[in-house]
PyMOL commands that place a pseudoatom at each C-alpha (Angstrom):
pseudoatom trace, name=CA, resn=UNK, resi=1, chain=A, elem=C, hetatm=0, pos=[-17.650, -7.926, -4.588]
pseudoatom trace, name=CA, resn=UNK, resi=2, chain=A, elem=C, hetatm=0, pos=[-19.387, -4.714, -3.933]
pseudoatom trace, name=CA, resn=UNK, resi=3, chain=A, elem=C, hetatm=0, pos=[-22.762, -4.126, -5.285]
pseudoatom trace, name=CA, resn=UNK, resi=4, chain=A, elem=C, hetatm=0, pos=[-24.511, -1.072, -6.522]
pseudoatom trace, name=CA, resn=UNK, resi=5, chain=A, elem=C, hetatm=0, pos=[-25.930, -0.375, -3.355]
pseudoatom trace, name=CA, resn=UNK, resi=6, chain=A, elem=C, hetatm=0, pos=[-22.114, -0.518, -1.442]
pseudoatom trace, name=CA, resn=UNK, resi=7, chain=A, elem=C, hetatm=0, pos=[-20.756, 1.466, -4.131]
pseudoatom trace, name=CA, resn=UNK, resi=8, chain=A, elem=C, hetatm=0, pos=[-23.541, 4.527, -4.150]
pseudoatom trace, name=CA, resn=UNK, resi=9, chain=A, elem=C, hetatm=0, pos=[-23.007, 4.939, -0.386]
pseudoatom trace, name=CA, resn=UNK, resi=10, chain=A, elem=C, hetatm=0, pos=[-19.219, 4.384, -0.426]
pseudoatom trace, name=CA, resn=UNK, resi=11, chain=A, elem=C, hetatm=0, pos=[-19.518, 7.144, -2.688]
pseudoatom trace, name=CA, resn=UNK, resi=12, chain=A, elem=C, hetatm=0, pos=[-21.808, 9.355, -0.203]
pseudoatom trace, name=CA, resn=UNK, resi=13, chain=A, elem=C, hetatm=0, pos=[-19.676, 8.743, 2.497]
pseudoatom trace, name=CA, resn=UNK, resi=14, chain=A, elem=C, hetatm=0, pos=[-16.410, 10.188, 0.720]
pseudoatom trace, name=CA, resn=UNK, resi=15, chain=A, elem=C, hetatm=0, pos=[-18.707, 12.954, -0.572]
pseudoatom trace, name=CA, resn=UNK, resi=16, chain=A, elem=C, hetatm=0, pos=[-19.461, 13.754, 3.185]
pseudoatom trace, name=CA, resn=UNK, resi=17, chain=A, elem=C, hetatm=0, pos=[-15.981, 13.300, 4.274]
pseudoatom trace, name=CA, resn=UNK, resi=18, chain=A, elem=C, hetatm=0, pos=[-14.555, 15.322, 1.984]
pseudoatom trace, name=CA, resn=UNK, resi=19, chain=A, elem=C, hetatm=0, pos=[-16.968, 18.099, 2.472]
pseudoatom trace, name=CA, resn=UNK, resi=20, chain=A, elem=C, hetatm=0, pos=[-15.611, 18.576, 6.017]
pseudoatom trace, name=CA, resn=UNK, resi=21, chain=A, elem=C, hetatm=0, pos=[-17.685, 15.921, 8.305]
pseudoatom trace, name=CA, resn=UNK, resi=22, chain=A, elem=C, hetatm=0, pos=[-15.064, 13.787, 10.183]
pseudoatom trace, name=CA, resn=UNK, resi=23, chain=A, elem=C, hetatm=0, pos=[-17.884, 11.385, 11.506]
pseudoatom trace, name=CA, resn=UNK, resi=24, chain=A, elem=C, hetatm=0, pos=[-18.282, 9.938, 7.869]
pseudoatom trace, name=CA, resn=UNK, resi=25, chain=A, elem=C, hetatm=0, pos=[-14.496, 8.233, 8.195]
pseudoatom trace, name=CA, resn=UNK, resi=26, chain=A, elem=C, hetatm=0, pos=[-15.876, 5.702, 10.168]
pseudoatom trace, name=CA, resn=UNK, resi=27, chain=A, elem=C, hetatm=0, pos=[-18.559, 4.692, 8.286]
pseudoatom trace, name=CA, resn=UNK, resi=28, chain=A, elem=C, hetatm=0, pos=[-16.188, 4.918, 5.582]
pseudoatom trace, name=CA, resn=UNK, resi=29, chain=A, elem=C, hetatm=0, pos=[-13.178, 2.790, 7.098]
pseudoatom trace, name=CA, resn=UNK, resi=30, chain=A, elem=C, hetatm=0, pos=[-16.470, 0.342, 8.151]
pseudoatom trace, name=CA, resn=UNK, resi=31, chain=A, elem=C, hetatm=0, pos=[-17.700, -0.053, 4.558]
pseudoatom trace, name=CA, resn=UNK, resi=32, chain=A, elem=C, hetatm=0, pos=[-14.008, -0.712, 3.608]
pseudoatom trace, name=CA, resn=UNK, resi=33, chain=A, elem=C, hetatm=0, pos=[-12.667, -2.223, 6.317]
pseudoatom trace, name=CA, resn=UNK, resi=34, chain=A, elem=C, hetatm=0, pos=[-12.426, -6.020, 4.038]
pseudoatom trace, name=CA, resn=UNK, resi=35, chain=A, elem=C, hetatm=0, pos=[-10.488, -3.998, 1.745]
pseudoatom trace, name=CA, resn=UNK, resi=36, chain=A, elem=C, hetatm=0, pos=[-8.044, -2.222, 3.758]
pseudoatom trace, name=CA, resn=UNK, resi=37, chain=A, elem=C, hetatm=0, pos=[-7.527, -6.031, 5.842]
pseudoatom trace, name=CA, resn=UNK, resi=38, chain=A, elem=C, hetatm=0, pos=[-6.365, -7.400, 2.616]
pseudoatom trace, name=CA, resn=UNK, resi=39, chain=A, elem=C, hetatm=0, pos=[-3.548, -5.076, 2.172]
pseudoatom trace, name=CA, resn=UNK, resi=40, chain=A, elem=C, hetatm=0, pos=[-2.571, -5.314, 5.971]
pseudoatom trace, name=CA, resn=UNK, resi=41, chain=A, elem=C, hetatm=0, pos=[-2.473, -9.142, 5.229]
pseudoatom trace, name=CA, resn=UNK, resi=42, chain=A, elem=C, hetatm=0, pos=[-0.962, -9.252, 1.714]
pseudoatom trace, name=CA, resn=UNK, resi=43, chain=A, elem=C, hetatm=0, pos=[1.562, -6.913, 3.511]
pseudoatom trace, name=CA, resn=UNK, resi=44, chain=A, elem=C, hetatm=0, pos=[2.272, -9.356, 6.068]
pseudoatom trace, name=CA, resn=UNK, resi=45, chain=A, elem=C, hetatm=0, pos=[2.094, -12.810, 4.529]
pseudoatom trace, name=CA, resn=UNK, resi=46, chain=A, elem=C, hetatm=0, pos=[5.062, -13.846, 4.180]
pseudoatom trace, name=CA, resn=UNK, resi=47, chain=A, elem=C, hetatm=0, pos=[6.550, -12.540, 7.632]
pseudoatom trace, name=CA, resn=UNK, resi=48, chain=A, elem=C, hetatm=0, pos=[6.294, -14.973, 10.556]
pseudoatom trace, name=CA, resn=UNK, resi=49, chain=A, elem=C, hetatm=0, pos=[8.555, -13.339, 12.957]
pseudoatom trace, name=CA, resn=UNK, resi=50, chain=A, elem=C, hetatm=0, pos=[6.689, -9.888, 12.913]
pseudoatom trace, name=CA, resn=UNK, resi=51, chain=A, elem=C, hetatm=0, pos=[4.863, -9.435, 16.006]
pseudoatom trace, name=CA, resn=UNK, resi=52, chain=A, elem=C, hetatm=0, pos=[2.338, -6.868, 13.939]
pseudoatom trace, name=CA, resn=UNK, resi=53, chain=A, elem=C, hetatm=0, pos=[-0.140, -8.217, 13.410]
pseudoatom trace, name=CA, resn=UNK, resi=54, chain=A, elem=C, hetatm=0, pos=[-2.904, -7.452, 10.216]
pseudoatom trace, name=CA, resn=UNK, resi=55, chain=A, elem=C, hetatm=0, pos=[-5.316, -6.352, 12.228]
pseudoatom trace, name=CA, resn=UNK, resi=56, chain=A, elem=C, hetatm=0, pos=[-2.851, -4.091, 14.355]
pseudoatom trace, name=CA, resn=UNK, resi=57, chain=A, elem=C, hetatm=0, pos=[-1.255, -2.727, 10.644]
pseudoatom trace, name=CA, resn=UNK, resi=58, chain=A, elem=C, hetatm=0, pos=[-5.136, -1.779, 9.671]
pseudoatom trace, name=CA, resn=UNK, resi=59, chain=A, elem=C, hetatm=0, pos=[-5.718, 0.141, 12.848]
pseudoatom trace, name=CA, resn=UNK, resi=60, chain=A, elem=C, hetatm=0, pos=[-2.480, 1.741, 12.776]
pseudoatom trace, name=CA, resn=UNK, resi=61, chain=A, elem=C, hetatm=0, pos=[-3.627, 2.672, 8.923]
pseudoatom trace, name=CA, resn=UNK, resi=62, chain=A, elem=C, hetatm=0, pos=[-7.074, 3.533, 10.656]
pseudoatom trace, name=CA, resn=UNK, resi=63, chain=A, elem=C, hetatm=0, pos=[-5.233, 5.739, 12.930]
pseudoatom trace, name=CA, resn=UNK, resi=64, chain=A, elem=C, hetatm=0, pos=[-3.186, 8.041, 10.561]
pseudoatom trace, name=CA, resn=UNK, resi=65, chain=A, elem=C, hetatm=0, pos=[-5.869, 8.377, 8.310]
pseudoatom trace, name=CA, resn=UNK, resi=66, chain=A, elem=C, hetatm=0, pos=[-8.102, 9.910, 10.377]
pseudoatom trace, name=CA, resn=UNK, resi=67, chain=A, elem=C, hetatm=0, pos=[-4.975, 12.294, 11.809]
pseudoatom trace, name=CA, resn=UNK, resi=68, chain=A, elem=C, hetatm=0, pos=[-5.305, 13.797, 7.942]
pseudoatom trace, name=CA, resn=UNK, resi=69, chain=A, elem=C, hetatm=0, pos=[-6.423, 17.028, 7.758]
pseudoatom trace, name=CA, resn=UNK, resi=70, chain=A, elem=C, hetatm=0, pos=[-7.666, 17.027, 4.473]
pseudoatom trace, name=CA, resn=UNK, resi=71, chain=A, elem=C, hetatm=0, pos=[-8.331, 14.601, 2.797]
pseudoatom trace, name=CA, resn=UNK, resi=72, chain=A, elem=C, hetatm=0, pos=[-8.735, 14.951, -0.771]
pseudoatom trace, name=CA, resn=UNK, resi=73, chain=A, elem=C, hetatm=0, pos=[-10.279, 11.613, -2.275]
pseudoatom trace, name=CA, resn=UNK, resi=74, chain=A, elem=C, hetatm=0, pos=[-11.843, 10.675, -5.850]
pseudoatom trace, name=CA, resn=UNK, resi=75, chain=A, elem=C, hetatm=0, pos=[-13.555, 7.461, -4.751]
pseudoatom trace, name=CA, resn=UNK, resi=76, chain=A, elem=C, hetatm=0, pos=[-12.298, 3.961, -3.713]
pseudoatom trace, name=CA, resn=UNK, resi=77, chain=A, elem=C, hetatm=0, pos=[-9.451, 3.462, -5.499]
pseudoatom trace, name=CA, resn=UNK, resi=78, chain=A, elem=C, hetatm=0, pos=[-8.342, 6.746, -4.153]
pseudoatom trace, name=CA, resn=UNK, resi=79, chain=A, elem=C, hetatm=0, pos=[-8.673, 5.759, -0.873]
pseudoatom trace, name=CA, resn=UNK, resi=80, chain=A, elem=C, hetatm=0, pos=[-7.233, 2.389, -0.980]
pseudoatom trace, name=CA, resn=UNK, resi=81, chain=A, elem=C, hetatm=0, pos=[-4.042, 4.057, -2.919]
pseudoatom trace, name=CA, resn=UNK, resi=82, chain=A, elem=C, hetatm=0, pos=[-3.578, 6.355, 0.155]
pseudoatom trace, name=CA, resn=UNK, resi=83, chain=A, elem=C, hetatm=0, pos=[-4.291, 3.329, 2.476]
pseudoatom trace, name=CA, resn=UNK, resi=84, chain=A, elem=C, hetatm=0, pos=[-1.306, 0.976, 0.770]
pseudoatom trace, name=CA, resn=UNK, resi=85, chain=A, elem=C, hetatm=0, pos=[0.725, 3.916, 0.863]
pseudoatom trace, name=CA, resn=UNK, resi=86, chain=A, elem=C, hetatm=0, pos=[-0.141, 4.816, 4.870]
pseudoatom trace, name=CA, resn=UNK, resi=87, chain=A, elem=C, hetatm=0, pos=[0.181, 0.392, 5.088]
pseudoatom trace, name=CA, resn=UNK, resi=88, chain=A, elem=C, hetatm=0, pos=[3.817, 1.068, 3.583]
pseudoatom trace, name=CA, resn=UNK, resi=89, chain=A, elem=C, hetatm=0, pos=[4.813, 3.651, 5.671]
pseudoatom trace, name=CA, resn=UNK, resi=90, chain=A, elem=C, hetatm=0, pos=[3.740, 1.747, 8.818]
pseudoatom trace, name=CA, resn=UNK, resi=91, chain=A, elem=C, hetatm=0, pos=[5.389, -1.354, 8.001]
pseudoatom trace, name=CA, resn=UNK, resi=92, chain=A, elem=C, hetatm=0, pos=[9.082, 0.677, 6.865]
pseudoatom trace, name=CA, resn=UNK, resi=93, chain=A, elem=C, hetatm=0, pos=[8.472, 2.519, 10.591]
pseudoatom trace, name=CA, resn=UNK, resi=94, chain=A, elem=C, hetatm=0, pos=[8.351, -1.103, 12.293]
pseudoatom trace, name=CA, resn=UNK, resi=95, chain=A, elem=C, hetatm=0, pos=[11.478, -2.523, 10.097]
pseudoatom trace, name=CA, resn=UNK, resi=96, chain=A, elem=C, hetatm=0, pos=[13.358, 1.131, 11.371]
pseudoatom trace, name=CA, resn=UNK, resi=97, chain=A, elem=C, hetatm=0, pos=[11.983, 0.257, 15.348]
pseudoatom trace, name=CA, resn=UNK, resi=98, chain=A, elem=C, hetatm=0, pos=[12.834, -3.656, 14.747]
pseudoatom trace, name=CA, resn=UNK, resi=99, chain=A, elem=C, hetatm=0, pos=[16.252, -2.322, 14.197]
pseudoatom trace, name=CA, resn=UNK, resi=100, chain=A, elem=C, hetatm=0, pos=[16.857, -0.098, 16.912]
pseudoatom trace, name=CA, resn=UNK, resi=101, chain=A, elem=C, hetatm=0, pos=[16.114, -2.641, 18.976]
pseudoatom trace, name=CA, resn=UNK, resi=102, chain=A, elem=C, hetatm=0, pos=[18.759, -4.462, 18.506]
pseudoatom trace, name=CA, resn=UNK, resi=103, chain=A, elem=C, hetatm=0, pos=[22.125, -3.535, 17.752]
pseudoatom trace, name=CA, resn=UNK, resi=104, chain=A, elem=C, hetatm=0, pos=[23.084, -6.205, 15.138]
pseudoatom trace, name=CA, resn=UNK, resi=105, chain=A, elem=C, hetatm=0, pos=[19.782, -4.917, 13.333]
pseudoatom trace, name=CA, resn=UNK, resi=106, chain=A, elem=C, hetatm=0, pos=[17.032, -6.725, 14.839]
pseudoatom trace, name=CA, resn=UNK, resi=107, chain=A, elem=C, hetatm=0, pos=[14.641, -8.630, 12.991]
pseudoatom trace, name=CA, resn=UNK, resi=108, chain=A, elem=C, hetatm=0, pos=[14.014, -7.047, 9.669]
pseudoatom trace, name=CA, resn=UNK, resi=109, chain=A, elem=C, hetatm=0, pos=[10.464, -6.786, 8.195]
pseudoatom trace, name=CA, resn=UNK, resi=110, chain=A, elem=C, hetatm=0, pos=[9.842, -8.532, 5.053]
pseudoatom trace, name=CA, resn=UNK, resi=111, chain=A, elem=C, hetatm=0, pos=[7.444, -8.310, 1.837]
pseudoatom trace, name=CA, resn=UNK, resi=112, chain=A, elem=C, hetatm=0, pos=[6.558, -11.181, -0.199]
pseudoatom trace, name=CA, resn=UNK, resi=113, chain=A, elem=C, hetatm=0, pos=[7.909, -11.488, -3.653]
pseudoatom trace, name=CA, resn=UNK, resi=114, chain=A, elem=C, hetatm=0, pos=[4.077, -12.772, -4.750]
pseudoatom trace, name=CA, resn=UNK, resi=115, chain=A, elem=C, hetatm=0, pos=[3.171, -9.465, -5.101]
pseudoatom trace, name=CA, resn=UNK, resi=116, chain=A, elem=C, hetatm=0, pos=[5.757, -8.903, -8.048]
pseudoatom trace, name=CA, resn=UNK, resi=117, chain=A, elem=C, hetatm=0, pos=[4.952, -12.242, -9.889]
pseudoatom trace, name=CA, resn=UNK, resi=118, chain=A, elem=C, hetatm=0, pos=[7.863, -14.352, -8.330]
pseudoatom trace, name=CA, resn=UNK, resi=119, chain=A, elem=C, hetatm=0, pos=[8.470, -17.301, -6.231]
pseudoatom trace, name=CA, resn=UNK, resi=120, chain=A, elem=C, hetatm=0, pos=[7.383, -15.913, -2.615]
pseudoatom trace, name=CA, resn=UNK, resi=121, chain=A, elem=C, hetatm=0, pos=[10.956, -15.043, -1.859]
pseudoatom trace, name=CA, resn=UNK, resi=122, chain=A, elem=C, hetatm=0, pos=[11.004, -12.248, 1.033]
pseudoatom trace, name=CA, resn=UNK, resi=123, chain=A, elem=C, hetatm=0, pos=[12.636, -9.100, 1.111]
pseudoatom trace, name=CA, resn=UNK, resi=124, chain=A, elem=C, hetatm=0, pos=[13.282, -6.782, 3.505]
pseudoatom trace, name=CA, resn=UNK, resi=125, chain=A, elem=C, hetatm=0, pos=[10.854, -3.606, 3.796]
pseudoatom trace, name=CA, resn=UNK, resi=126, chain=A, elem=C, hetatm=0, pos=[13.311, -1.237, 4.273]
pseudoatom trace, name=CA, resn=UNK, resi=127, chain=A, elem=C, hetatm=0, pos=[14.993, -2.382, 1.299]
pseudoatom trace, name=CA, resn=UNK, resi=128, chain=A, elem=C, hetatm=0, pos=[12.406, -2.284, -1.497]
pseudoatom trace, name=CA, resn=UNK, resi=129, chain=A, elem=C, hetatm=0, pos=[11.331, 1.031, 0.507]
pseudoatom trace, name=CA, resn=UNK, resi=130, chain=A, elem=C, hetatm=0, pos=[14.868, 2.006, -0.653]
pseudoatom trace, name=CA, resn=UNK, resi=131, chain=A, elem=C, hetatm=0, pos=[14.629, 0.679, -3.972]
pseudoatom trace, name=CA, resn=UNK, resi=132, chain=A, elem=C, hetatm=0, pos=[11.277, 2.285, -4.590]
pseudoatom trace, name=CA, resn=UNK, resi=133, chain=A, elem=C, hetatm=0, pos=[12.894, 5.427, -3.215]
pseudoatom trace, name=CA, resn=UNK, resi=134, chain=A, elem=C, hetatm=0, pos=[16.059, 5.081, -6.458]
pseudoatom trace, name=CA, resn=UNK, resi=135, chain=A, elem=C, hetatm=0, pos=[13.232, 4.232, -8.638]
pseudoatom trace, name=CA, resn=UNK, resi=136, chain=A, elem=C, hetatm=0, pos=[11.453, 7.138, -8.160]
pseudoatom trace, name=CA, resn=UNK, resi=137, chain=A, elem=C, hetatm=0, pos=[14.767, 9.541, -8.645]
pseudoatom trace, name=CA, resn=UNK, resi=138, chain=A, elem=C, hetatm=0, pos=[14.782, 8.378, -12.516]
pseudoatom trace, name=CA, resn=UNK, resi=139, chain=A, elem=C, hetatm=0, pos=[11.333, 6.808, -13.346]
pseudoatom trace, name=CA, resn=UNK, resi=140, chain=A, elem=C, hetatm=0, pos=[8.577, 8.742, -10.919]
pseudoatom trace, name=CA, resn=UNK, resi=141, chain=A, elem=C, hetatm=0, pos=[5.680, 7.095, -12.444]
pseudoatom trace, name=CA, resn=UNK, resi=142, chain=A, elem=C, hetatm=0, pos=[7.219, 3.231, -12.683]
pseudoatom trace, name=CA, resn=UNK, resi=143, chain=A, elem=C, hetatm=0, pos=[7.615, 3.444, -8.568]
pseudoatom trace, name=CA, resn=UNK, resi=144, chain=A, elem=C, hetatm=0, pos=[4.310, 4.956, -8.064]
pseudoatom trace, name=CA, resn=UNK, resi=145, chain=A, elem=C, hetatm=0, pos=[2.750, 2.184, -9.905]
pseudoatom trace, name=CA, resn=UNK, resi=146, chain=A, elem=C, hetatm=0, pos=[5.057, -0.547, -8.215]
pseudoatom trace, name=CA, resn=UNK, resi=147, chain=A, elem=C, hetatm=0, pos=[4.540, 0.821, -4.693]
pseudoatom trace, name=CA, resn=UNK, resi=148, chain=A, elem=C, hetatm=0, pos=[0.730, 1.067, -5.321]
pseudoatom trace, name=CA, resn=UNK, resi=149, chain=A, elem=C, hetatm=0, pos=[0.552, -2.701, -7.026]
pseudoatom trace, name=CA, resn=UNK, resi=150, chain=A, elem=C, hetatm=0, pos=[2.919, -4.250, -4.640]
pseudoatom trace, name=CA, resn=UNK, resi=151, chain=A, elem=C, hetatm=0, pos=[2.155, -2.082, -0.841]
pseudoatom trace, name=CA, resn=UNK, resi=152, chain=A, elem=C, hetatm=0, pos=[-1.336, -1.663, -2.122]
pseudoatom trace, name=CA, resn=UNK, resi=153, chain=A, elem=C, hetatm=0, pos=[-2.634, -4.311, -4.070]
pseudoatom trace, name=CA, resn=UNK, resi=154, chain=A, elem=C, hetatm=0, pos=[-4.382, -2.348, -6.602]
pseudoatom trace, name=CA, resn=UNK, resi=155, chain=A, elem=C, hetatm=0, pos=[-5.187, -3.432, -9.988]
pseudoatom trace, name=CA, resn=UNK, resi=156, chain=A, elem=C, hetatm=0, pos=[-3.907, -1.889, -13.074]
pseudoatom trace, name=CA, resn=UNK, resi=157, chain=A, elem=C, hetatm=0, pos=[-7.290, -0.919, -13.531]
pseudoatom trace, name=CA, resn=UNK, resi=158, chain=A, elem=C, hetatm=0, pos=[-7.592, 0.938, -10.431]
pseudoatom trace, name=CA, resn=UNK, resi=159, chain=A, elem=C, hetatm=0, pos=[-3.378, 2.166, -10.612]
pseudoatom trace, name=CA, resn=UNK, resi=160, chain=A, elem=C, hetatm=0, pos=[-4.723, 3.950, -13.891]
pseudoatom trace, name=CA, resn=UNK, resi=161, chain=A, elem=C, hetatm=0, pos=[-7.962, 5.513, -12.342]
pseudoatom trace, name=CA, resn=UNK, resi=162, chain=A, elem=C, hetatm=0, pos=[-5.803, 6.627, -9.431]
pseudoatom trace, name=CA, resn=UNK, resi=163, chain=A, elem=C, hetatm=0, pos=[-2.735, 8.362, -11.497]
pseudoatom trace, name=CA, resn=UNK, resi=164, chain=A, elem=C, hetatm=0, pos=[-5.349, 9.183, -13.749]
pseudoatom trace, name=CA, resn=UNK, resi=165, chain=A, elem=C, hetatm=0, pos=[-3.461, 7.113, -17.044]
pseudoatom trace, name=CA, resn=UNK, resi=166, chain=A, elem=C, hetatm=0, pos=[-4.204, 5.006, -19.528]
pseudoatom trace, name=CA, resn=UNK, resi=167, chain=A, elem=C, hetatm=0, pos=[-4.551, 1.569, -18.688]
pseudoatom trace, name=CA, resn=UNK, resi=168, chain=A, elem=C, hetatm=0, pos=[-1.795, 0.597, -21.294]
pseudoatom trace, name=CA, resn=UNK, resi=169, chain=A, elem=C, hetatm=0, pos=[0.113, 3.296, -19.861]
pseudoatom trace, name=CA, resn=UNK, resi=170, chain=A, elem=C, hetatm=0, pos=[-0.019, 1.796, -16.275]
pseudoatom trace, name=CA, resn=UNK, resi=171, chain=A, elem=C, hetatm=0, pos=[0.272, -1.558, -18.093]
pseudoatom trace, name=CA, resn=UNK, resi=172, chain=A, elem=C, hetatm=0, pos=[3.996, -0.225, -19.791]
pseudoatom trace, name=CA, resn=UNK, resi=173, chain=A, elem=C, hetatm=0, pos=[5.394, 1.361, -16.549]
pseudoatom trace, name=CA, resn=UNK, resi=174, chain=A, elem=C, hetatm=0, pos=[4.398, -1.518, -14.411]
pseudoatom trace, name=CA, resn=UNK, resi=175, chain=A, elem=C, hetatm=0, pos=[6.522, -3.904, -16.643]
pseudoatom trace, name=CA, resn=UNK, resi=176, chain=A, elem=C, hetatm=0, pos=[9.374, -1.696, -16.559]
pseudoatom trace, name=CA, resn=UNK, resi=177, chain=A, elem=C, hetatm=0, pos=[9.132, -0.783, -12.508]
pseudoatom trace, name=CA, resn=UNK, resi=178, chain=A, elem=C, hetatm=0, pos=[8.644, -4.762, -11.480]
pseudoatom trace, name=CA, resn=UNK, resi=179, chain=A, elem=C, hetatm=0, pos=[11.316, -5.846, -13.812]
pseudoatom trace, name=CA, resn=UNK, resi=180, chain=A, elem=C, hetatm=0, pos=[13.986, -3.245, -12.372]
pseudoatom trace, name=CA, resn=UNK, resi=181, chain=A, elem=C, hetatm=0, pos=[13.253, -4.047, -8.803]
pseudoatom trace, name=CA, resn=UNK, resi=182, chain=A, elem=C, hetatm=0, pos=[12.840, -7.664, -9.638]
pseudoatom trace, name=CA, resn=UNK, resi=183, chain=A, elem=C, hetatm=0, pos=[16.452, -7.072, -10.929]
pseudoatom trace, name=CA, resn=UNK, resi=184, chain=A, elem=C, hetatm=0, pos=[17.945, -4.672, -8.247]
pseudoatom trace, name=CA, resn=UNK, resi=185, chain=A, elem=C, hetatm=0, pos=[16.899, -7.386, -5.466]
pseudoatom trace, name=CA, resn=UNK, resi=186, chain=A, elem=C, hetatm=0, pos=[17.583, -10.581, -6.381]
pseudoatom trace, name=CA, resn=UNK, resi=187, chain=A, elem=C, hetatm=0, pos=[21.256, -8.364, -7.025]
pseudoatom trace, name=CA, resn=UNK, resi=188, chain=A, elem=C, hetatm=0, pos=[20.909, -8.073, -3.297]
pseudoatom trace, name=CA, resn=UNK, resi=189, chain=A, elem=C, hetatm=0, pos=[20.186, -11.445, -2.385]
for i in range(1, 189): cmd.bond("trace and resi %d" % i, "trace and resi %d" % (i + 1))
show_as sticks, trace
zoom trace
């Protein structure tokens, strides 16, 4: 748990970073690196046959964030948010190059069904990218939430700080963005 003292300079680093000086990311990525290593492995926990590993998701992460031009963070749970969704992207790009590699499809990339409340079934990442993707077309906020609490981790607490809503809020669209994907994969399975 972070104390005062790791929360007041977290908070001077993104102050400096977002003012313009680069050289704060890595202090930055340093003071959150424990945070951003627990997405890469949540990400990853369930998949035995990827050859990424988390360490090699969080410096990929590490990697694009800094390639951001301008970044425009509120605080932690700002950061982490755009971290999960970076971790996403990264592990839907290695399902896609799995694929190519192989004709029949390859290997695919899975997620772990912990992260939506189930049995640690395992799904493939390009498919709940997909899903997330349909969400989104009818219910913007509900795959937001999902991608953030499932890709990301987050707490309700810090989904609502984030999309600046209501905790109840956040609490609501969760229920109804879990149970349709819950829904629309085990249709797939």
């Amino acid at each position: 748990m972070a104390t005062t003292t790791d929360h007041s300079a977290t908070e001077q680093l993104f102050a400096r970073w977002t003012s313009g000086d680069r050289s704060a990311l890595d202090d930055l990525l340093g003071h959150l690196y424990q945070d951003i290593h627990a997405i890469a492995v949540r990400e990853l926990r369930s998949e035995s046959r990827l050859t990424l590993q988390p360490t090699a998701l969080v410096h990929e992460v590490y990697l694009r964030m800094v390639a951001l031009r301008e970044p425009n963070w509120q605080g932690r749970a700002h950061f982490l948010a755009l971290a999960a969704r970076v971790a996403r992207q990264v592990l839907v790009d290695e399902a896609r190059r799995q694929r190519a590699v192989k004709r029949d499809g390859g290997t695919p990339v899975t997620l772990s069904d912990v992260n939506l409340g189930g049995t640690d079934a395992a799904y493939d990442a390009l498919d709940v990218d997909d899903l997330l993707s349909e969400l989104k077309r009818f219910d913007d906020q509900a795959a937001e939430i999902v991608a953030l609490r499932v890709f990301g981790g987050l707490s309700i607490e810090e989904a609502a700080e984030v999309l600046q809503l209501s905790v109840a809020t956040v609490n609501r669209r969760w229920a109804t963005g879990k149970a349709w994907l819950t829904h629309e994969l085990s249709r797939g399975a």
